[in-house]
PAKEPA-474806 format. One record per residue: residue number from 1; residue in three letters; y, z, x of N, C-alpha, C in turn. Coordinates in Angstrom, 1 decimal. Layout:
N
- NUM  ALA  Y  Z  X  Y  Z  X  Y  Z  X
...
! end
This chain:
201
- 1  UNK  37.8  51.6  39.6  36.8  52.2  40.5  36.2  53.4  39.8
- 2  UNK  34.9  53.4  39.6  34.1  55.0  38.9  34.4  56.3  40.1
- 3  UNK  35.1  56.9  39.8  35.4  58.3  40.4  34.0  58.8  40.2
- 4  UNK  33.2  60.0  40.9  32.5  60.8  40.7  33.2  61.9  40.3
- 5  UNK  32.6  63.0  40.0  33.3  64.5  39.4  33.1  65.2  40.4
- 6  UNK  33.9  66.1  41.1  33.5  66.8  42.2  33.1  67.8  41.9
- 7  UNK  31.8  68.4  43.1  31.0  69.1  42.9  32.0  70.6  42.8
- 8  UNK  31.4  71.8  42.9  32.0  73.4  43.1  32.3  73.5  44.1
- 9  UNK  33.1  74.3  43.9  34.2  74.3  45.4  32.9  75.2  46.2
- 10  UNK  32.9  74.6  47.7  32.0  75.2  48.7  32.9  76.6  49.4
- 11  UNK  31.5  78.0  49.2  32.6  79.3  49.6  31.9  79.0  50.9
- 12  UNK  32.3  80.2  52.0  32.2  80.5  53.0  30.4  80.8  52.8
- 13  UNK  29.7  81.0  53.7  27.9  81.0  53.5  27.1  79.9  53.4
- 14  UNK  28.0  78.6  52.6  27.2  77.6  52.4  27.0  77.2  53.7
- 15  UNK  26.0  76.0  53.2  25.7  75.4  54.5  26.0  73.6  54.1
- 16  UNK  26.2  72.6  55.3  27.0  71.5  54.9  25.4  71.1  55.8
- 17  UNK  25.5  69.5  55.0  24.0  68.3  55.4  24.6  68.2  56.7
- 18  UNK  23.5  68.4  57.5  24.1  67.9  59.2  24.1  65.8  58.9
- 19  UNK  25.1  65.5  59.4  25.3  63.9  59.3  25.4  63.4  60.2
- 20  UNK  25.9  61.8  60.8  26.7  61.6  61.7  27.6  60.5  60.8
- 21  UNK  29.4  60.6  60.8  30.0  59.8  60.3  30.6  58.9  61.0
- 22  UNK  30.8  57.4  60.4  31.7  56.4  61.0  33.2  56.9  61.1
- 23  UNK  34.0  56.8  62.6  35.3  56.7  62.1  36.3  55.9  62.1
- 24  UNK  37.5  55.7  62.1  38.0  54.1  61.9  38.1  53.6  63.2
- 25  UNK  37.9  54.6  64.1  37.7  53.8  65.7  36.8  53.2  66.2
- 26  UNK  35.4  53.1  65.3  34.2  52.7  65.7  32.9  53.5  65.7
- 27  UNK  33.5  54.7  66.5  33.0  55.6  66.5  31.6  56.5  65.6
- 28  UNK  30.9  57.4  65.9  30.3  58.1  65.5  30.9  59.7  65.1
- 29  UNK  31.0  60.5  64.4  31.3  62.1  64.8  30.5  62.9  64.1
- 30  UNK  29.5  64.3  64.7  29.2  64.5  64.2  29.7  65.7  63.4
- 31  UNK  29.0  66.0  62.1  29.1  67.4  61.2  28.0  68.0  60.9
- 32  UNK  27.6  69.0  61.3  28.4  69.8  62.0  28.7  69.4  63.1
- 33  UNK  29.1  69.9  64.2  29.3  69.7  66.0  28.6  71.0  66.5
- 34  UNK  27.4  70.3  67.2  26.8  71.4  67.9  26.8  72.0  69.1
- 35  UNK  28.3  71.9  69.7  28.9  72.8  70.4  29.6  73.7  70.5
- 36  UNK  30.9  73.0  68.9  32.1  73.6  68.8  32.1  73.9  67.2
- 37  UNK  33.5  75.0  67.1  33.4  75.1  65.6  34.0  73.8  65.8
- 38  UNK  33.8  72.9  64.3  34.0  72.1  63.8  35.2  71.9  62.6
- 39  UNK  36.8  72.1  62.5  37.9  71.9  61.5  37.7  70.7  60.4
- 40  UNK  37.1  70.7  59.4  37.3  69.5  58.7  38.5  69.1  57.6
- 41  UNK  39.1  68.4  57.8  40.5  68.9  56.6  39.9  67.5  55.7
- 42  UNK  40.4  67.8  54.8  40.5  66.3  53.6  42.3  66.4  53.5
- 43  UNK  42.7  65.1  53.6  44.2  64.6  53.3  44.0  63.7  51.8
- 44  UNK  45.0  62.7  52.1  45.5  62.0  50.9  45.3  60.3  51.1
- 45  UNK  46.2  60.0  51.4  45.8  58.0  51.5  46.8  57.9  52.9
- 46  UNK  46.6  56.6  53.3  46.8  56.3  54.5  48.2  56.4  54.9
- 47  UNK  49.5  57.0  55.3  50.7  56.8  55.1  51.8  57.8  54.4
- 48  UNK  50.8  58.6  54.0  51.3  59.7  53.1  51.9  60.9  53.9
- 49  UNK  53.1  60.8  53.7  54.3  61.3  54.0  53.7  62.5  54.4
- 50  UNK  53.7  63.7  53.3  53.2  65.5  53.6  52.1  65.3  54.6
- 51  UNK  51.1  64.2  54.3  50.2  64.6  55.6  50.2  64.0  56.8
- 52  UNK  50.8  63.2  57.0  51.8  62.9  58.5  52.5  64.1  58.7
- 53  UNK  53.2  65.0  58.2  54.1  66.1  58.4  52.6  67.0  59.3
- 54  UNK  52.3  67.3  58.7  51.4  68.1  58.5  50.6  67.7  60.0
- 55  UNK  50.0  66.2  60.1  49.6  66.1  61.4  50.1  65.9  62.4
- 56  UNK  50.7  66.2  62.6  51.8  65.7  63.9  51.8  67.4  64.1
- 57  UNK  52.2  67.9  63.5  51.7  69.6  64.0  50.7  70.1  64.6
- 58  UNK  49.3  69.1  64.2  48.6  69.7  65.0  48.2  68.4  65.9
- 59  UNK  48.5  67.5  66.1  48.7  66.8  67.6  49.5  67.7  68.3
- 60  UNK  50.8  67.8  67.7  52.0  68.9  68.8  50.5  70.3  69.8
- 61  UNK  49.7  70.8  68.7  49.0  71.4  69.6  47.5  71.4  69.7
- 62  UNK  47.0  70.2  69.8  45.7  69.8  69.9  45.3  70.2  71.3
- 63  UNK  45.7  70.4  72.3  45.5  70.8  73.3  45.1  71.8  73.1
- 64  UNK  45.9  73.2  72.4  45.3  74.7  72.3  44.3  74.5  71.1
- 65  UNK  44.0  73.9  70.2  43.0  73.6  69.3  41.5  73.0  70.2
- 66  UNK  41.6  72.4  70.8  40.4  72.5  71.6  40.1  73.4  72.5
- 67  UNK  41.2  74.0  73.2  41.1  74.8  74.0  39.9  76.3  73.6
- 68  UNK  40.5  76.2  72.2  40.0  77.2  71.1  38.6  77.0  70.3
- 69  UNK  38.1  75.8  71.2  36.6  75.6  70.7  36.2  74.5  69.4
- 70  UNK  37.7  74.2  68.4  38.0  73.6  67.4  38.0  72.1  68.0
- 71  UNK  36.6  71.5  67.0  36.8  69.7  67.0  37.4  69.7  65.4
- 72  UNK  38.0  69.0  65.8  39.1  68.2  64.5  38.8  67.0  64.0
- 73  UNK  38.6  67.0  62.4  37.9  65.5  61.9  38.8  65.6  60.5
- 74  UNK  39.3  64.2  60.4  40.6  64.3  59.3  39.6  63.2  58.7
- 75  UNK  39.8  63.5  57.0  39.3  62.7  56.7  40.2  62.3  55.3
- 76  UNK  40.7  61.0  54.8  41.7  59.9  54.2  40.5  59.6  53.1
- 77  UNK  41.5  59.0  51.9  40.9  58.4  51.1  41.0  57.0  50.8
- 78  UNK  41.1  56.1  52.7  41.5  55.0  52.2  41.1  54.1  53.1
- 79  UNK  40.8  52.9  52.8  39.9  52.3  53.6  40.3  52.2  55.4
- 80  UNK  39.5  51.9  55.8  39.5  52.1  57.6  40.6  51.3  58.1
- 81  UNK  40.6  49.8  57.5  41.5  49.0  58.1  43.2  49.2  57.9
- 82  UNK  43.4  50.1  56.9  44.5  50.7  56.4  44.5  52.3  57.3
- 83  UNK  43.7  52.6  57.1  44.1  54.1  58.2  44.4  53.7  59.4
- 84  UNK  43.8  52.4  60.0  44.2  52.0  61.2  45.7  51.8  61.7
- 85  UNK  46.4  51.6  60.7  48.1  51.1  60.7  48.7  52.4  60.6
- 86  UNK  48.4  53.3  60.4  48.6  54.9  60.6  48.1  55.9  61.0
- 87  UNK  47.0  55.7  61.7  46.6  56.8  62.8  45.8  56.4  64.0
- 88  UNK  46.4  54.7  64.3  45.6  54.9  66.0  46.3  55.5  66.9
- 89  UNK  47.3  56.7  66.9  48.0  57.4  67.9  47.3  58.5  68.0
- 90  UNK  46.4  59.1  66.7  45.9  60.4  66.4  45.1  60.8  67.7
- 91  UNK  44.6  61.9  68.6  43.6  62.1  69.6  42.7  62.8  68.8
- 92  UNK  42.1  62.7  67.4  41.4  62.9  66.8  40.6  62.3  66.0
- 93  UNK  39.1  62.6  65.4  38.7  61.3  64.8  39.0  61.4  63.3
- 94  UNK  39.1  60.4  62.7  40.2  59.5  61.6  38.8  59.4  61.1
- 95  UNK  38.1  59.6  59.4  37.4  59.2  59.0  37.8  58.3  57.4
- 96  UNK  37.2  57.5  56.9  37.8  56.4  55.6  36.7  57.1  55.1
- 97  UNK  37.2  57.2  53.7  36.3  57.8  52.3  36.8  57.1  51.2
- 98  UNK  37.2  55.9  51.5  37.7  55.2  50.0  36.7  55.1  48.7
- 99  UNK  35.4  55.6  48.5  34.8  55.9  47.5  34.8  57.3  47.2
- 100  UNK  35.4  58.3  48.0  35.6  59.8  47.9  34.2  60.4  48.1
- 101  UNK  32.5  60.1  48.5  32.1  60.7  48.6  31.7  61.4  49.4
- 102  UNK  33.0  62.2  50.0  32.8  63.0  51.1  33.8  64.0  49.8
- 103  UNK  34.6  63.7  49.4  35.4  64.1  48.4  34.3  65.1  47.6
- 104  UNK  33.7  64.2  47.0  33.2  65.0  45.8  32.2  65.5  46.5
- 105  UNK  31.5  65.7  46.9  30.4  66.5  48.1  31.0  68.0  48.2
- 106  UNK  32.6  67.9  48.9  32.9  69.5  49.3  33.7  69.6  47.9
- 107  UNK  33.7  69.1  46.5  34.0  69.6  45.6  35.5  69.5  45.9
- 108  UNK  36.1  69.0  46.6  38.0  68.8  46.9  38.6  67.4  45.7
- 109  UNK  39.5  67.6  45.2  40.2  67.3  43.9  41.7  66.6  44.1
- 110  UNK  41.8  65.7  42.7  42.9  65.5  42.7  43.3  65.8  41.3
- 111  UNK  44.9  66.5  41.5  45.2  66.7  39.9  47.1  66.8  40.2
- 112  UNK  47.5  66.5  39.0  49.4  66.6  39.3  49.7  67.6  39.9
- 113  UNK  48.9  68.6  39.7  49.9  69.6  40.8  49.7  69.7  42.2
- 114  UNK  49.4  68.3  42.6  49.8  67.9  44.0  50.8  67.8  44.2
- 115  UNK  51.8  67.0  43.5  53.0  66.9  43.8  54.0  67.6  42.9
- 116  UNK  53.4  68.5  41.7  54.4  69.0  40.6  54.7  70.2  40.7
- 117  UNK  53.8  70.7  41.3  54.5  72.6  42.0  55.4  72.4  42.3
- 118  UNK  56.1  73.4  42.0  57.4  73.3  42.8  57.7  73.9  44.8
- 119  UNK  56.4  74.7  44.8  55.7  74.6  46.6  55.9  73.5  47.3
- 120  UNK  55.6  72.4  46.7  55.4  71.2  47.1  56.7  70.4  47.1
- 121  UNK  57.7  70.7  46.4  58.8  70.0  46.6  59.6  70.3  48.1
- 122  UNK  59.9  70.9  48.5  60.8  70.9  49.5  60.1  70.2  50.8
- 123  UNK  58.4  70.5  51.1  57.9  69.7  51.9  57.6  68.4  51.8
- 124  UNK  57.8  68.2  50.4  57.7  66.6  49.9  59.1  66.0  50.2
- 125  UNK  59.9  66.7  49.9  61.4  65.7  50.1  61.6  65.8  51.5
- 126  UNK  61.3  66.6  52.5  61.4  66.8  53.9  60.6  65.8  54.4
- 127  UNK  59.0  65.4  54.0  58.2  64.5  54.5  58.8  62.7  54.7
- 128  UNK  59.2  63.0  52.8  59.9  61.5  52.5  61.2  61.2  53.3
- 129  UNK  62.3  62.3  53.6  63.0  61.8  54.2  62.6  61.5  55.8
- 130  UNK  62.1  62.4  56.3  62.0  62.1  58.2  61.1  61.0  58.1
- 131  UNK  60.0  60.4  57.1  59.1  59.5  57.2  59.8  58.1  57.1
- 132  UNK  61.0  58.1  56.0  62.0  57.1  55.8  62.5  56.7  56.7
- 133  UNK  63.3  57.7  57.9  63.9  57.7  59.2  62.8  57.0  60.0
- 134  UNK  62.1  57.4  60.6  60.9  57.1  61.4  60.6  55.3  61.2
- 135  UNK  60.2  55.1  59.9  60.4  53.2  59.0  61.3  52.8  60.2
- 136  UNK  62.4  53.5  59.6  63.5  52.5  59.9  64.1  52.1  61.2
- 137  UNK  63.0  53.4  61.9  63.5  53.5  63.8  62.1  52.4  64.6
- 138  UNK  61.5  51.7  63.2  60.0  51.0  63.8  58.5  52.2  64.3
- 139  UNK  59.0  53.4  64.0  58.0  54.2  64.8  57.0  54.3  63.7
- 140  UNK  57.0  54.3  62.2  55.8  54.5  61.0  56.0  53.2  60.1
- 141  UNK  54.6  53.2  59.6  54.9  52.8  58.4  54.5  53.1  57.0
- 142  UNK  55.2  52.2  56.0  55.4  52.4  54.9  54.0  52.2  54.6
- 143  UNK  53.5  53.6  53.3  51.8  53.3  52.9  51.9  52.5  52.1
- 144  UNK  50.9  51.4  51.2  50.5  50.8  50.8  50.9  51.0  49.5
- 145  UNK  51.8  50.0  48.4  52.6  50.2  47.6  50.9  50.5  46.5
- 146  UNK  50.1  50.1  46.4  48.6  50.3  45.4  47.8  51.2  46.6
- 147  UNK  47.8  52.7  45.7  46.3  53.4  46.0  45.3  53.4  45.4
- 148  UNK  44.3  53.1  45.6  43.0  52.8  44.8  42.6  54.3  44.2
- 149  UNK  42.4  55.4  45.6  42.4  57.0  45.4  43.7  57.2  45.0
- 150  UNK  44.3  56.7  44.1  45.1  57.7  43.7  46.8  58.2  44.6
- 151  UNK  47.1  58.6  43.9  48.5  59.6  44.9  48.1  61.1  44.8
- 152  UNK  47.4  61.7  44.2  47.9  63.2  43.1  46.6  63.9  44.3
- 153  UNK  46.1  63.4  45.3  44.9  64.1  45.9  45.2  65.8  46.3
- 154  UNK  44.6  66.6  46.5  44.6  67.7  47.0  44.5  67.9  48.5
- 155  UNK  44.7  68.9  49.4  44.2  68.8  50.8  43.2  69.8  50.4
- 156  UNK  42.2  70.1  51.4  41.0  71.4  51.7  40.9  71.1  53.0
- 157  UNK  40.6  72.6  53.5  40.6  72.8  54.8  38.7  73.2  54.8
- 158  UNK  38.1  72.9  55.8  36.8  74.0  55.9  36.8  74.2  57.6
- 159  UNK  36.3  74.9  58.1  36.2  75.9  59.4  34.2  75.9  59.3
- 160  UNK  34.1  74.6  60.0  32.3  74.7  60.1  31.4  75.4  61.4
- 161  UNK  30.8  76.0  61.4  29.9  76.3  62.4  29.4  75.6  63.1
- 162  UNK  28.5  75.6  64.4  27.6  74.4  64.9  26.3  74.1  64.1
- 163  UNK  26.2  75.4  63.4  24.6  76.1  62.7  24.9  75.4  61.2
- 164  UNK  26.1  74.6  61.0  26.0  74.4  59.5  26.7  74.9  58.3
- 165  UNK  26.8  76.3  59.2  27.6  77.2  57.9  29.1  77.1  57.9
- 166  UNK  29.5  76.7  56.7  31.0  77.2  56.6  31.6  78.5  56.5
- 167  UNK  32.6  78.5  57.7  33.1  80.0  58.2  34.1  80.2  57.1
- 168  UNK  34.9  79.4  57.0  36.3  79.7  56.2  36.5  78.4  55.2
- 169  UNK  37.1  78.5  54.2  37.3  77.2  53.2  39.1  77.6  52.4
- 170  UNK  39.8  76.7  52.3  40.7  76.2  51.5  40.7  75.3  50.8
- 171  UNK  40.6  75.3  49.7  41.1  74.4  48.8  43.1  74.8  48.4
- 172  UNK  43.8  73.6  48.3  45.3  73.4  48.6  45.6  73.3  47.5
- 173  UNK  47.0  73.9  47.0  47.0  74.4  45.5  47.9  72.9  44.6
- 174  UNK  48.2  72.6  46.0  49.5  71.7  46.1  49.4  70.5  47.2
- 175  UNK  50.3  69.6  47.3  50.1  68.5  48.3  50.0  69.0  50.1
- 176  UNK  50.8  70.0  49.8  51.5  70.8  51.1  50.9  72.4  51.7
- 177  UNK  49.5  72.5  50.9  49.0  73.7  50.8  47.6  73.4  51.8
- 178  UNK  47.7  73.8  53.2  46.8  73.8  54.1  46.7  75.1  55.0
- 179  UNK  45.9  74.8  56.1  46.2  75.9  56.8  47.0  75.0  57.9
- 180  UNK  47.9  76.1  58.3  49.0  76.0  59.8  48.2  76.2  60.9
- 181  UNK  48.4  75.7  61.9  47.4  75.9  62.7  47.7  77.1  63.7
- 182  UNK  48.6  77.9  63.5  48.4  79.6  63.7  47.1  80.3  62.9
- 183  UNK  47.0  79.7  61.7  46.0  80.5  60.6  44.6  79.3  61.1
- 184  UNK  44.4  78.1  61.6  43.3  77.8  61.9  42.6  78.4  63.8
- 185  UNK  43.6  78.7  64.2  43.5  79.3  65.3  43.0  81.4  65.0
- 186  UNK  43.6  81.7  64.2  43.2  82.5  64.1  41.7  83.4  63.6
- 187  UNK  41.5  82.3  62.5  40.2  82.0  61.8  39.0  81.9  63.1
- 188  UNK  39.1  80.9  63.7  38.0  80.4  65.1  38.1  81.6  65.6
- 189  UNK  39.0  82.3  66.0  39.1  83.7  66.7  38.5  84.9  66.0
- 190  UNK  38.5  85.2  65.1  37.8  86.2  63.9  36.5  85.2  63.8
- 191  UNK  36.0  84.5  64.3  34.6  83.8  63.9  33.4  83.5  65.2
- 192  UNK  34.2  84.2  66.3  34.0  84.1  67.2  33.3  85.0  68.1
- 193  UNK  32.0  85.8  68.3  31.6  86.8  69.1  32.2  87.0  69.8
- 194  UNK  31.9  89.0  70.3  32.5  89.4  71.4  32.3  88.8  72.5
- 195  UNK  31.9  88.1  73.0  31.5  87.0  74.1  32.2  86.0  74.3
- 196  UNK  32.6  86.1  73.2  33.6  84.6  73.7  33.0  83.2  73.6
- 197  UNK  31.2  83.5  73.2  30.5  82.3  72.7  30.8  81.5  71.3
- 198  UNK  30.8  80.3  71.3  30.9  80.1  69.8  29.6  80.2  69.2
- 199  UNK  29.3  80.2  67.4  28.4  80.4  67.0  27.5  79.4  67.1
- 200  UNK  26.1  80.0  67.3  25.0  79.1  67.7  24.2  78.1  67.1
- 201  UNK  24.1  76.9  67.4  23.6  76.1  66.1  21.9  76.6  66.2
! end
């Protein structure tokens, strides 16, 4: 498969193409969202251990994540019918990028020190083991022994406006390097007029 080269990493100021994306539910979602701020994370392939960790934290509090004005849109580097075997429990929308160009658009990367930091090991061996357990209790399954994207992907976080503009951006140094959703909760709150309105598209 031809990779594209990803673009520069997007700072806070820019502004993102308003779209509307497919997601593996059928669905439409749009980006921006012109009511709420908008969370966009990029993950890894379908089944992947650190970002199952990682979402199930914020299922645990997707209730206060909307509450807080935040629409949530995850987006995989792996085809639809394969995210489907691992995230139709998600109450969020699931997007497939198995050509990465949503990837290479926000400039988000894959390189070894996804899994070769040493950051990343203890939430990697923690992922792989409770993800192993889970297999074997019937509750997950095992990802796809061939990834087309790769294993070595990066996470990035972005915090979008309704107007377009990106409030906040992470790019992840490591497999395990995102925002917690104390620090995405907090973000929407520091981005948020004294009114209590969100920002206006």
């Amino acid at each position: 498969m031809l990779m594209r080269r990803p673009a520069r990493p997007l700072r806070p100021g820019s502004t993102v193409t308003e779209r509307r994306i497919d997601t593996v539910s059928g669905g439409l979602v749009g980006v921006p969202d012109p009511e709420r701020l908008l969370h966009l994370q990029f993950r890894r392939f379908a089944g992947c251990p650190v970002c199952h960790l990682h979402l199930r934290s914020v299922v645990r509090r997707h209730t206060e994540i909307e509450a807080a004005g935040i629409r949530e849109v995850v987006v995989f580097h792996s085809p639809a019918e394969e995210l489907l075997r691992h995230t139709a429990d998600l109450p969020f929308a699931v997007v497939a990028d198995p050509g990465k160009r949503l990837y290479t658009e926000f400039g988000v990367e894959s390189a070894p020190r996804a899994l070769l930091s040493p950051r990343a090991w203890g939430p990697v061996v923690g992922a792989v083991l409770r993800g192993g357990w889970e297999v074997l209790r019937g509750r997950e399954r095992l990802p796809a022994t061939h990834q087309p994207g790769g294993r070595l992907g990066l996470p990035a976080d972005f915090l979008i406006g309704s107007d377009g503009r990106i409030l906040a951006a992470k790019y992840g140094g490591h497999a395990y390097d995102q925002w917690p959703v104390d620090e995405l909760l907090r973000l929407a709150s520091s981005h948020r007029p004294a009114g209590g309105r969100l920002p206006a598209g």
